[in-house]
N, C-alpha and C positions, 0 to 999 in steps of 0.2 A: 504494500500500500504506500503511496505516493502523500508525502503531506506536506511537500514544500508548495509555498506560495506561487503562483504564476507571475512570471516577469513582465507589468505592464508594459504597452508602447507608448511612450509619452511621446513619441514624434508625434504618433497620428490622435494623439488624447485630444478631444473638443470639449474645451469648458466653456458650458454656458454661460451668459452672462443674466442669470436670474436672481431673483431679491433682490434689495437696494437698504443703503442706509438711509431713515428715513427726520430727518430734523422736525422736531416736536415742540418746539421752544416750551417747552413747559420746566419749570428750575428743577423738580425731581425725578423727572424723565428727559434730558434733552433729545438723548437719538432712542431710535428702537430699529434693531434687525428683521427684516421682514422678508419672508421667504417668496418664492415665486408664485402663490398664490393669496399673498397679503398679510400672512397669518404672522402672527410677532415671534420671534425664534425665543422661546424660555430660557434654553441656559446662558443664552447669549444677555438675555433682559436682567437674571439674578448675578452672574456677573458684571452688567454694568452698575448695578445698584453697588455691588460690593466697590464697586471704585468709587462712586459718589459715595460712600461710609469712611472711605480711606481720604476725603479729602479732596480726589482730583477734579481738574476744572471739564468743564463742556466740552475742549478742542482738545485734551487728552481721551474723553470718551472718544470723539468722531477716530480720534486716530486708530483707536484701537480698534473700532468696530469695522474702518477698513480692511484690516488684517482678517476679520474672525469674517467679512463678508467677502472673501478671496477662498479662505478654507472651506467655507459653507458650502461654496460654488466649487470645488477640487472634488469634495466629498460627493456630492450630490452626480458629479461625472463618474467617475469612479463606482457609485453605488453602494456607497458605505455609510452606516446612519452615524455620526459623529459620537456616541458612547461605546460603538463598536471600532474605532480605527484604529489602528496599531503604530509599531515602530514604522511597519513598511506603508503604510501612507504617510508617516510623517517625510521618510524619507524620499518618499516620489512626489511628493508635493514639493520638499526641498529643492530638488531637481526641478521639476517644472517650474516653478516662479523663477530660479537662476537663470534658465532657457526660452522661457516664453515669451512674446512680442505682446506688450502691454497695450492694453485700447488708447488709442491715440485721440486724445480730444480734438474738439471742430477748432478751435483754439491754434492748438499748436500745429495743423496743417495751416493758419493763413500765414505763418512764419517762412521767412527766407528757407531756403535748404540747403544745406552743406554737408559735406559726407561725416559720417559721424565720426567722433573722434577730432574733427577739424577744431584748429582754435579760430576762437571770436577776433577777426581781425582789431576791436578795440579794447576787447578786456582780457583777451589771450585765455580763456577758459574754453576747457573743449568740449564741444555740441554731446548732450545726453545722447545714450543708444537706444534702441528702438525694445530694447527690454526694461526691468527694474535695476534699480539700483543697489549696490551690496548694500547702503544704509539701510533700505528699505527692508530687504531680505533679512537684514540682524533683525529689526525691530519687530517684522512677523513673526520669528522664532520667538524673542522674549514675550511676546503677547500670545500667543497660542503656550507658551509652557506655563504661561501665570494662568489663565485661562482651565487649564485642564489639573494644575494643581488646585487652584480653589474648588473645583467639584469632585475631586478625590477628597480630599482633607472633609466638602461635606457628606461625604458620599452617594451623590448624583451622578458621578462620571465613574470611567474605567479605574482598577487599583493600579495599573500601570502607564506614568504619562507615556505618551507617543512620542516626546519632545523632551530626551530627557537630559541629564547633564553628563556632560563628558566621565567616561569610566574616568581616566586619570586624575579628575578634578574633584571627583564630587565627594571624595571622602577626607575627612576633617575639618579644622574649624577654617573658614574662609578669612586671610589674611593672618592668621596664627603667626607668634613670634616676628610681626613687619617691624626693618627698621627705619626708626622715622626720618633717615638719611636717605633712605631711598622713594623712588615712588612705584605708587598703586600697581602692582602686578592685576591685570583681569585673570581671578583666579575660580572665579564660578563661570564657565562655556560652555554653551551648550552640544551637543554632539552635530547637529544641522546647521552649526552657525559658521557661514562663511568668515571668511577676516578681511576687516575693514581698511585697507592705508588710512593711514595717519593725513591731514588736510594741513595745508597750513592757511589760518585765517586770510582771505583776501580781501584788501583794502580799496577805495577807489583814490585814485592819484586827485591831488590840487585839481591838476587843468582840466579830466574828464567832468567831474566833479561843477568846476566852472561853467563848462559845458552842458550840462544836465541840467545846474540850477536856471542857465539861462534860456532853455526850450521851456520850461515849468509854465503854463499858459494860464495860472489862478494865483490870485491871494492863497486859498486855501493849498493847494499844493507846497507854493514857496513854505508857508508857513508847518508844515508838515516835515517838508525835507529841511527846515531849518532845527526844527525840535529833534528830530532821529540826529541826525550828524553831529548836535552839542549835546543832549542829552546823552546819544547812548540808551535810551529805552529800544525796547522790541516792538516792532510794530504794534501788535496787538497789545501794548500797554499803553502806547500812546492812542489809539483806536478810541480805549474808553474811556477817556477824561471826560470829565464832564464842567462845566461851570466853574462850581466849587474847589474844584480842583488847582484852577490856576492861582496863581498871585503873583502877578506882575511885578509889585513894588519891592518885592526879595527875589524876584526872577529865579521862582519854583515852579513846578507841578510836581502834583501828588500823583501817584498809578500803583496800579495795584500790580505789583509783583506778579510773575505766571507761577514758580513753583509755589511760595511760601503762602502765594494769595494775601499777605497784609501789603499794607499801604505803606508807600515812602516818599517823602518829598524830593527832588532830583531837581537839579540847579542846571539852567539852561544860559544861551547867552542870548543877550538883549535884542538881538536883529531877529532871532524868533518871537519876542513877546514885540516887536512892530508890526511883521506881515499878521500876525494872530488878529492884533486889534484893526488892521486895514481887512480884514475877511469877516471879523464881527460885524464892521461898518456898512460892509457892504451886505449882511444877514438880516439887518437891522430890519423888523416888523417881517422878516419873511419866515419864520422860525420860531417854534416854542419858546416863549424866555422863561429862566426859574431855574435855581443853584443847582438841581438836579438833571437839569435841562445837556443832553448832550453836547461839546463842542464843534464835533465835525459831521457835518451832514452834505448832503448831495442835494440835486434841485429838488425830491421828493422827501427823502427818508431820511433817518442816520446814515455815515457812514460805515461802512460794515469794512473787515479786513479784504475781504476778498475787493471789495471796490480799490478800496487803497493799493491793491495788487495789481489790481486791472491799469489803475491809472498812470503808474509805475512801470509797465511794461509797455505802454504808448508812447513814453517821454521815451523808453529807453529805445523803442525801434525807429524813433525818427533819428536818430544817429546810427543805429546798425549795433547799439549795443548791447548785454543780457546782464546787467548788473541788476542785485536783487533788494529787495528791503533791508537783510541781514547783512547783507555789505556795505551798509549805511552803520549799523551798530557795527560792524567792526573797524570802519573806517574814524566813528567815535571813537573807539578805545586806541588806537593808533593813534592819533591828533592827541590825544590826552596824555599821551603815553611822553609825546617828542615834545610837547608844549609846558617849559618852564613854569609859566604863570599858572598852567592850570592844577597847580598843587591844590589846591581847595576841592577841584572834584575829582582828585588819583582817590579819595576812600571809597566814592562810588562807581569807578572802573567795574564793566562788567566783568563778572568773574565766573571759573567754572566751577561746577557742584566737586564737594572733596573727591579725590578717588576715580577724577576724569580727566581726559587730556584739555587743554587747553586753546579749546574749539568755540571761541563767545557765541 
C-alpha cells in the first residue's frame, strides 16, 4: 500500500480569484473575510478579533487578512478544507506565491514599461517583477503560523501547525545568553520562510526633491510634503491629524503613533505650518469646522491614505519618477541626521523597533 502524498503540478495549478477582503468601517469589526459565496470565513473572523484584543490597529488587520485571503484561495484550489492542511500544502503554497504572477492592477498597467529589473532612470531603483515580493512572502508565512497557532492553542485548528518553525531553531529559549555587544540574531524562522537582503534606506537627493516640491499643483499637497520631509511622520500618521492637533505657535502636531497607538507631539519646521494655513484659507466655509474636524480632505470627503498615494504617484510620473511616501520619512531622518541645528528633533529621529535592522 502506497501512502505517500501525490506530487502537485503547481505549473498548471489555477487559483481562483474568489472571496475578497471586505472593509466594514465598523471600530470592532473593520474587515471581514468572505468566501466566494458571501458567507464570513469564522476562523478567519475569531482570529481577527484576537488581534483587535492584542491591540492592533485596522491597516494591520487589512494586512493580515491579505495573507489569510491568498491561502483561503490556494486551499480552496487545491481542495483542502483549511483544518485539514498539512506541512505539504504549507509547503506548495510556499512554492506557489514564490513562482506565481500576481494580478496586476488597472493601475499599474497605465504605467510606463521597462523590463523588469531595469532601474528608474531618476531614482535608480529597479522596476518590481511580475510576481510577489520576498517581503511579502516573509510576512505571509509569519501571519499564517500566528494564524494556525492561535487555533491550536484554542483548539479549533489542527494539533500540528502547517507552518512551523525551523527544526534547528525552534528548541530553546529564543535569544538565551545574547551579548548586548552584539546584535539581534533572527533566531525564531520559520521553515517556508525565504531570506530577505538587507535594504538600505533610500533617500530622495536636494535637487529631485526640488523638483517634486515644484510640480506639487495645491496648497494642500505643498503642505503635506512639507510636514513628511520635516517631520518624519509616516504617512498614515500625518493622514489623521485632525484640528486639534496642530499648534502653530510651538510649531507641533500631535499623531498618533502606528505601533504604540499613543499620541506624540513632533516638531515641524515653519514653511509647513504656512502652506497649512494658505490651504485652510483656501477651505475656509467649504468644510466641516470643529477641533475634531479633520485636517486634510479632498473636494468631497477626508483624505484617506490611499488618496494621498494616489496623488503622490501623479506628481511623481510627470517627471518619470517612483519615489514613495516612505522615502519622504527617510529622507527626514537623513536631513536630521547631517543637519547640525537640528539637535532639538535627533530625540525624535524615527527609529526601529529593538531587535530589527535599521529599515525607518
Amino acid at each position: 500500500m502506497d501512502d505517500r502524498v501525490p506530487e502537485r503540478e503547481l505549473s498548471r495549478l489555477s487559483v481562483p480569484r474568489l472571496g475578497r477582503l471586505v472593509e466594514t468601517g465598523e471600530r470592532y469589526e473593520p474587515y471581514r473575510l468572505v468566501d466566494g459565496d458571501g458567507v464570513v470565513v469564522e476562523p478567519v473572523a475569531a482570529f481577527f478579533q484576537e488581534l483587535l484584543a492584542a491591540g492592533k490597529a485596522a491597516a494591520t488587520i487589512r494586512s493580515y487578512g491579505m495573507d489569510l485571503l491568498r491561502w483561503w484561495r490556494f486551499l480552496l484550489a487545491v481542495d483542502v478544507p483549511w483544518d485539514r492542511a498539512t506541512r505539504v500544502e504549507a509547503r506548495d503554497f510556499s512554492c506557489w506565491i514564490q513562482l506565481t504572477t500576481k494580478p496586476r492592477a488597472a493601475a499599474a498597467k497605465r504605467g510606463p514599461s521597462r523590463s523588469v529589473g531595469a532601474p528608474n532612470p531618476v531614482t535608480g531603483k529597479p522596476t518590481p517583477g511580475p510576481g510577489y515580493a520576498p517581503s511579502t512572502v516573509v510576512h505571509s508565512e509569519t501571519v499564517l503560523r500566528r494564524f494556525y497557532d492561535m487555533h491550536r492553542d484554542a483548539g479549533t485548528g489542527p494539533l500540528l501547525n502547517p507552518f512551523p518553525l525551523d527544526l534547528a531553531r525552534r528548541s530553546g529559549r529564543t535569544h538565551a545568553h545574547h551579548n548586548p555587544m552584539d546584535t539581534w540574531a533572527p533566531e525564531r524562522v520559520g521553515r517556508y520562510r525565504p531570506s530577505v537582503a538587507l535594504r538600505i534606506p533610500r533617500s530622495i537627493p536636494d535637487e529631485c526633491f526640488n523638483t517634486l516640491f515644484a510640480a506639487l499643483p495645491s496648497n494642500r499637497d505643498r503642505a503635506l510634503i512639507a510636514f513628511w520631509i520635516s517631520s518624519g511622520v509616516r504617512a498614515s500618521e500625518l493622514i489623521g491629524v485632525r484640528q486639534c492637533d496642530v499648534t502653530p505657535d510651538q510649531q507641533l502636531i500631535s499623531v498618533v503613533r502606528k505601533g504604540s497607538r499613543a499620541r506624540q507631539q513632533v516638531p515641524a519646521l515653519a514653511d509647513a505650518f504656512v502652506w497649512l494655513r494658505l490651504y485652510q484659507q483656501e477651505l475656509h466655509g467649504l468644510v466641516p469646522r470643529g477641533r475634531a474636524q479633520p485636517v486634510w480632505w479632498t473636494l468631497r470627503r477626508p483624505l484617506t491614505y490611499h488618496g494621498a498615494h494616489r496623488m503622490f504617484e501623479r506628481i511623481n510620473a510627470s517627471f518619470g519618477a517612483d519615489w514613495t511616501l516612505h522615502d519622504l520619512r527617510h529622507s527626514a531622518a537623513a536631513r536630521m541626521v547631517r543637519d547640525r541645528r537640528a539637535s532639538d528633533h535627533n530625540r525624535d529621529l524615527p527609529r526601529p523597533a529593538p531587535g530589527r535592522s535599521r529599515r525607518w
